[in-house]
N, C-alpha and C positions, 0 to 999 in steps of 0.2 A: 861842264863837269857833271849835272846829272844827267846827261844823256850818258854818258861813259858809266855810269853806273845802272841804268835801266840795262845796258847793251849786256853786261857783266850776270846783271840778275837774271835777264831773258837766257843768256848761256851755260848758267846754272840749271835753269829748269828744261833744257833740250838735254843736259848730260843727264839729268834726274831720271828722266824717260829709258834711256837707254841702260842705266843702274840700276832702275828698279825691275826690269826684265833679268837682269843677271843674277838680282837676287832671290827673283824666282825661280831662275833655270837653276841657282845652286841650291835651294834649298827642297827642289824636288829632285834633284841627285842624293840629296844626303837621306833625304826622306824614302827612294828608294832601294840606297845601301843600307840604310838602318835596319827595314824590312827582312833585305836579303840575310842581314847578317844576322837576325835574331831569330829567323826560321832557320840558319843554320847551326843552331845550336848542340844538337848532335854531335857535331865535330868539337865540341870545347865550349865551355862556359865561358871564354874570355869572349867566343863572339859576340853570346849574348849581352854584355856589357860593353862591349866596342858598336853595338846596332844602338844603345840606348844612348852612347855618346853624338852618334851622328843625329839620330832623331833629336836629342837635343839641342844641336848645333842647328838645325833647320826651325825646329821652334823658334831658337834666337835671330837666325836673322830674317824670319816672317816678322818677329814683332818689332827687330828694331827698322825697319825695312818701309814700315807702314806709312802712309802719309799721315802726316799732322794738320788736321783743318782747327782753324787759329777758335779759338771761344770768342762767340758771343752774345752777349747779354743785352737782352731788351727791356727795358723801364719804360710802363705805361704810369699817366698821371690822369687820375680824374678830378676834375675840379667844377665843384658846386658854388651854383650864383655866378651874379654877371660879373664880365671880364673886362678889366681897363686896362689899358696898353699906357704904359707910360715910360717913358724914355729912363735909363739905367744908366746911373751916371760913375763914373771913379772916386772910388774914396779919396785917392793920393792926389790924382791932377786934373779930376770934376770934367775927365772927357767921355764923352757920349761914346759908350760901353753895346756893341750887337750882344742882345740877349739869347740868340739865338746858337751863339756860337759858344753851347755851356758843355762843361765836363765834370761829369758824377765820380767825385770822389767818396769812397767812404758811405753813400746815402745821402750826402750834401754838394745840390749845382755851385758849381765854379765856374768866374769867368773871370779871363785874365785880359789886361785893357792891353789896346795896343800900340799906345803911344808911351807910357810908362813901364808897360811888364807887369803891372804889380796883380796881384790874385785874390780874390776875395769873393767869397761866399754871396750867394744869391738869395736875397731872403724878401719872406712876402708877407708887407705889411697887413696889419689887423685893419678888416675895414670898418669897426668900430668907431 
């Protein structure tokens, strides 16, 4: 089943390629009727207002047209004084938790175990 889904996604992004050229071939069509039709204003002021409707019909579909590259965020941690590794255990069913596999909610690591599900906060003890 997820290969029937990678097959789907990769086929989504072969039609993308070929839509995102149509949306350029239409948007410098309208971009060059918009032109034509606002230098011909001479003949009627409605052109010039039917030139500013195209121009901004090419506006809109450049910008809705555009790729989305996803956001992200990099969180550096510096940490002073020496580092002890100690094993991270589950609140709920005291099984040995990878720390490594943490997710930043909010400003605070989470890790969720994976014999329970259950989710809780990573926190670092005083070495006092």
């Amino acid at each position: 089943m997820d290969n029937v889904r990678i097959l789907d996604w990769r086929q989504r992004e072969m039609v993308r390629g070929p839509m995102r050229i149509l949306v350029y071939l239409a948007s410098a069509v309208l971009i060059f009727l918009g032109i034509i039709f606002i230098m011909s204003t001479n003949l009627g002021i409605t052109y010039f207002f039917e030139g500013l409707v195209f121009l901004a019909l090419a506006i809109l579909l450049l910008i809705l047209g555009r790729e989305k590259k996803p956001l992200e965020i990099k969180q550096t941690v510096t940490i002073t004084g020496p580092i002890k590794a100690k094993e991270v255990h589950c609140p709920n069913c005291s099984a040995i938790v990878d720390p490594t596999r943490t997710e930043v909610v909010d400003g605070k690591p989470y890790v969720t175990c994976r014999y329970c599900g259950n989710k809780f906060e990573l926190t670092e003890e005083p070495t006092w």
